[in-house]
C-alpha positions as CSV (number, residue, x, y, z in Angstrom):
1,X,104.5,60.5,70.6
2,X,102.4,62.5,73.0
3,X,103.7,65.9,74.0
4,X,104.2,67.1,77.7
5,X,101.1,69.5,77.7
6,X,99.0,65.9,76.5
7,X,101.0,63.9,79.0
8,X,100.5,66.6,81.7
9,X,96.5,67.1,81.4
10,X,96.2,62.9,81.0
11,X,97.5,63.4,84.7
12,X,95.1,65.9,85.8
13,X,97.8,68.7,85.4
14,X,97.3,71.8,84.3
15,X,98.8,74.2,82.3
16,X,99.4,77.9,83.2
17,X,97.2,78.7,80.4
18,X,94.6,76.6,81.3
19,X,94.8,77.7,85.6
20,X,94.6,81.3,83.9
21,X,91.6,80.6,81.9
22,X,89.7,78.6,85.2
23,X,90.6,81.5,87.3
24,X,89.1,84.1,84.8
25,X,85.6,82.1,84.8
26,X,85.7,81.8,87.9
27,X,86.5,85.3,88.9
28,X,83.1,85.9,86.6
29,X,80.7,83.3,88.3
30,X,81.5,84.3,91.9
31,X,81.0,88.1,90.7
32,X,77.7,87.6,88.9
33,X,76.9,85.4,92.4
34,X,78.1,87.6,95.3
35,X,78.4,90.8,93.1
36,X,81.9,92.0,94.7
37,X,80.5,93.2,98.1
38,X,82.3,96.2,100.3
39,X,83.3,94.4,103.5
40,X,83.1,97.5,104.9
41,X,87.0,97.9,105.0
42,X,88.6,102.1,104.8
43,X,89.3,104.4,102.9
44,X,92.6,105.5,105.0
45,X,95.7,102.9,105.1
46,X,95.9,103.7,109.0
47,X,92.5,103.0,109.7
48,X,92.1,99.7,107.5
49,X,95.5,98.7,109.2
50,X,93.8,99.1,112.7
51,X,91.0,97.9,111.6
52,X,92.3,94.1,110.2
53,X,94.4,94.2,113.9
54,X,91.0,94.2,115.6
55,X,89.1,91.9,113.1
56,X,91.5,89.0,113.7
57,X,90.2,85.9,115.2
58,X,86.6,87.7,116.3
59,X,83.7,88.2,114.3
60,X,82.7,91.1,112.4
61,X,79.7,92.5,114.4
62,X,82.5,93.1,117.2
63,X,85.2,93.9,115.8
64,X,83.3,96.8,113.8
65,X,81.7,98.0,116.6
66,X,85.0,98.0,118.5
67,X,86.7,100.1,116.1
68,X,83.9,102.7,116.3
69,X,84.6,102.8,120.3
70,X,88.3,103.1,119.2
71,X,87.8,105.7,117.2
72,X,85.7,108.1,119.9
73,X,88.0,107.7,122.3
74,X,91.0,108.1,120.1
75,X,89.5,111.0,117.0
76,X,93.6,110.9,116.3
77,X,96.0,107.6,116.2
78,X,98.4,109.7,118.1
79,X,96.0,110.0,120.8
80,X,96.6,106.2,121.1
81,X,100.7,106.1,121.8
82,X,99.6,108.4,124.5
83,X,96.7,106.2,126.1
84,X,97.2,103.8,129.1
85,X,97.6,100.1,128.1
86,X,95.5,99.1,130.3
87,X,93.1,101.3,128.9
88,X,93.5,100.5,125.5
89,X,92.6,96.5,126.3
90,X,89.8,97.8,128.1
91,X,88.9,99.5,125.2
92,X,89.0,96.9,122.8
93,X,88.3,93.6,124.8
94,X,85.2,92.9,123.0
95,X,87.3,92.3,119.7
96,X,89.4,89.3,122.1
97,X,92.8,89.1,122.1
98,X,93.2,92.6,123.9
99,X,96.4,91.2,125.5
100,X,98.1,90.7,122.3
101,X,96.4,93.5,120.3
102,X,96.4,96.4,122.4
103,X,100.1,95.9,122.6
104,X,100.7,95.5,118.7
105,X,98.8,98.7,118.1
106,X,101.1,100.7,120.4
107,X,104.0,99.4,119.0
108,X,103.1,100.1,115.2
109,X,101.8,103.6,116.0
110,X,105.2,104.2,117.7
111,X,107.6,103.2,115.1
112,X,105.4,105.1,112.5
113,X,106.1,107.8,115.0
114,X,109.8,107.2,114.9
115,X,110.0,106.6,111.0
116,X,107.7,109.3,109.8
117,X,107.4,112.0,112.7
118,X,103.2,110.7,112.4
119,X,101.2,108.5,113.0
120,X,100.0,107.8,109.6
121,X,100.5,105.8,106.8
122,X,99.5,108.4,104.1
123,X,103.1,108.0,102.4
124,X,102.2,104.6,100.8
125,X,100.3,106.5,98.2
126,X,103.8,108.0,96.9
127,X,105.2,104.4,97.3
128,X,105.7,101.7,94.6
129,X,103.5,99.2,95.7
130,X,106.6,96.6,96.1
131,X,108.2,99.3,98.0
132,X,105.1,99.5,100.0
133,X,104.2,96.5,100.7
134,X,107.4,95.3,101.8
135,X,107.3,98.2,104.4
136,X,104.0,97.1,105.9
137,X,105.7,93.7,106.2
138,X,108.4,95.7,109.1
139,X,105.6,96.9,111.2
140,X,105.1,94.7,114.5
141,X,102.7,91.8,113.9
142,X,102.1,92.7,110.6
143,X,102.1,89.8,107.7
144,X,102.1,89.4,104.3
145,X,98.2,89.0,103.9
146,X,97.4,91.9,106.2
147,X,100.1,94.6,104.4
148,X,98.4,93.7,100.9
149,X,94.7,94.6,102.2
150,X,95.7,97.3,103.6
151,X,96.9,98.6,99.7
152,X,94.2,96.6,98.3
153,X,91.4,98.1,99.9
154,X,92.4,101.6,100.7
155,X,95.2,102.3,97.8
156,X,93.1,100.8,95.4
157,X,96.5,98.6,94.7
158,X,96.5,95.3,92.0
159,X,97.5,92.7,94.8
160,X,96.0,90.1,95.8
161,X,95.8,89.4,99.5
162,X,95.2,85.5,100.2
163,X,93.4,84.6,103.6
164,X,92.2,81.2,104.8
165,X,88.7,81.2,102.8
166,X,90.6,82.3,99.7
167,X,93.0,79.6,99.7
168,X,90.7,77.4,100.1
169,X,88.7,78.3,97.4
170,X,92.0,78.4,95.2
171,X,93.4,74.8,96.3
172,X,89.4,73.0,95.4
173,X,89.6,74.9,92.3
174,X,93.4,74.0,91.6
175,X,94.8,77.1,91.1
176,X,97.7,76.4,93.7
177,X,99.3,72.8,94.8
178,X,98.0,71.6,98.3
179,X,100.9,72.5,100.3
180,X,101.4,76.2,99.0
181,X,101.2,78.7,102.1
182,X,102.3,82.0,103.6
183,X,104.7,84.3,100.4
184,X,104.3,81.4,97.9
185,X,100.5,81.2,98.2
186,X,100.5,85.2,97.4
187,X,102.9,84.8,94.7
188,X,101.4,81.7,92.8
189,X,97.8,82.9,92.9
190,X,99.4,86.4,91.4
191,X,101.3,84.6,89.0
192,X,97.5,83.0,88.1
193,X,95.7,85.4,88.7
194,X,95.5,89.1,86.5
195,X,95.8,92.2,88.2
196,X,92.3,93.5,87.0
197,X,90.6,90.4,88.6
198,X,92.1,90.3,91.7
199,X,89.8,92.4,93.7
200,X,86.7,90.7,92.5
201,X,88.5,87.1,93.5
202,X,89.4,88.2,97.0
203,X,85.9,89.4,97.7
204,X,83.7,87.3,95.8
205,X,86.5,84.0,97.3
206,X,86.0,85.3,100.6
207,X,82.7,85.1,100.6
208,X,82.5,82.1,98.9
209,X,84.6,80.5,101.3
210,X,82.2,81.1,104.6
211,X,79.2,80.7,102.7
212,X,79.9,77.7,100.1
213,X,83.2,76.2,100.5
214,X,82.9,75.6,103.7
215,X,86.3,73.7,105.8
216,X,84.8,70.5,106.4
217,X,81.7,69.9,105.2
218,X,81.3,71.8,101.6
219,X,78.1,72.3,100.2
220,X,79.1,71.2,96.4
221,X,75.8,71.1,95.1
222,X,75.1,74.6,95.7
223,X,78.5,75.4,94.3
224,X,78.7,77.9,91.3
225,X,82.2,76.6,90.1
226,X,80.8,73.2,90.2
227,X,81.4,72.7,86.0
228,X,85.0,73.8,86.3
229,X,86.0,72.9,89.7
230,X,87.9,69.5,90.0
231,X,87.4,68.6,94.1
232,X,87.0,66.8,95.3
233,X,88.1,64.5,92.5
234,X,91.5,66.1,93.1
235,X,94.3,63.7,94.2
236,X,95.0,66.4,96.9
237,X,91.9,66.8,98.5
238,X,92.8,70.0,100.6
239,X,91.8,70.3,103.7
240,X,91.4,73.2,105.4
């Protein structure tokens, strides 16, 4: 009789074992390809935090030069809660969305106010990173994805944050089911996932994803994960 590991592979399904082992190679062939590259993110919690808010939905030659205009006009966060809003959209309309994040910026900066007597997010680094993560969550507008980038990149933290190109990636490789979004995504790809590779996945996933693994029209035969990736012979077949 055939065991349930034989029965489950016969069925294209994979054991954790085996996801662990395909995420570990290829964790290795998209560092060796894109060589874990700084995405120019900061070294202070506050300022990565503001900086993701104004990176959302825009492209990065805006948003970065956006942030630096933020930044000379505000030298302080604090400077912010005490700015115009009209100004503030003014400020950063080139990122887009000024309407929604000029707003969402005021509102974090003053319940870090009312929490913490600052505007500042230096406490995380005394935090648990559970503890901290789940606070980022309580912030206005802030999700799951943005809180662990915010530890990731400027705490140094073991999570693994898990945006659209990186679940991509993930589903074509089969490292999470078709359907997994939002907390489970995080959670599964964690479970999968090591803490010492996580970084190098994000990055190296990230970029993969807007190079490579492109939405709707992949370029497979350029793909590095080609030998161990199973789309799109997957019965899924994500798309994204």
């Amino acid at each position: 009789m055939q065991d349930a590991s034989t029965k489950n592979r016969q069925k294209g399904i994979a054991s954790t074992l085996e996801l662990r082992s395909r995420a570990r190679r290829a964790t290795k062939l998209l560092a060796n390809t894109y060589g874990s590259p700084d995405h120019n993110n900061k070294q202070d919690p506050l300022d990565e935090l503001v900086f993701i808010v104004l990176s959302q939905m825009t492209t990065a030659p805006s948003f970065e030069r956006v942030y630096l205009r933020l930044r000379t006009l505000a030298p302080r966060w604090d400077d912010v809660c005490n700015m115009p809003l009209r100004k503030l959209k003014r400020a950063i309309k080139d990122a887009g969305l000024s309407n929604q994040k000029a707003p969402r910026l005021k509102a974090i900066f003053a319940r870090l106010k009312k929490d913490f007597g600052a505007v500042s997010l230096a406490f995380l680094a005394d935090m648990p990173t559970k503890d901290a993560e789940d606070y980022l969550v309580t912030l206005p507008g802030v999700q799951r994805k943005t809180a662990k980038c915010v530890l990731m990149y400027s705490l140094g933290r073991p999570v693994l944050p898990v945006d659209t190109h990186v679940l991509r990636v993930a589903r074509r490789l089969g490292l999470t089911k078709a359907r997994t979004v939002g907390d489970e995504a995080h959670l599964s790809l964690e479970d999968i996932i090591p803490p010492k590779y996580r970084y190098d996945f994000h990055v190296n996933a990230l970029s993969h994803g807007r190079a490579v693994c492109l939405a709707k029209a992949p370029r497979c035969s350029l793909c590095v994960l080609n030998r161990i990736c199973p789309y799109p012979d997957t019965l899924s077949r994500p798309r994204l």
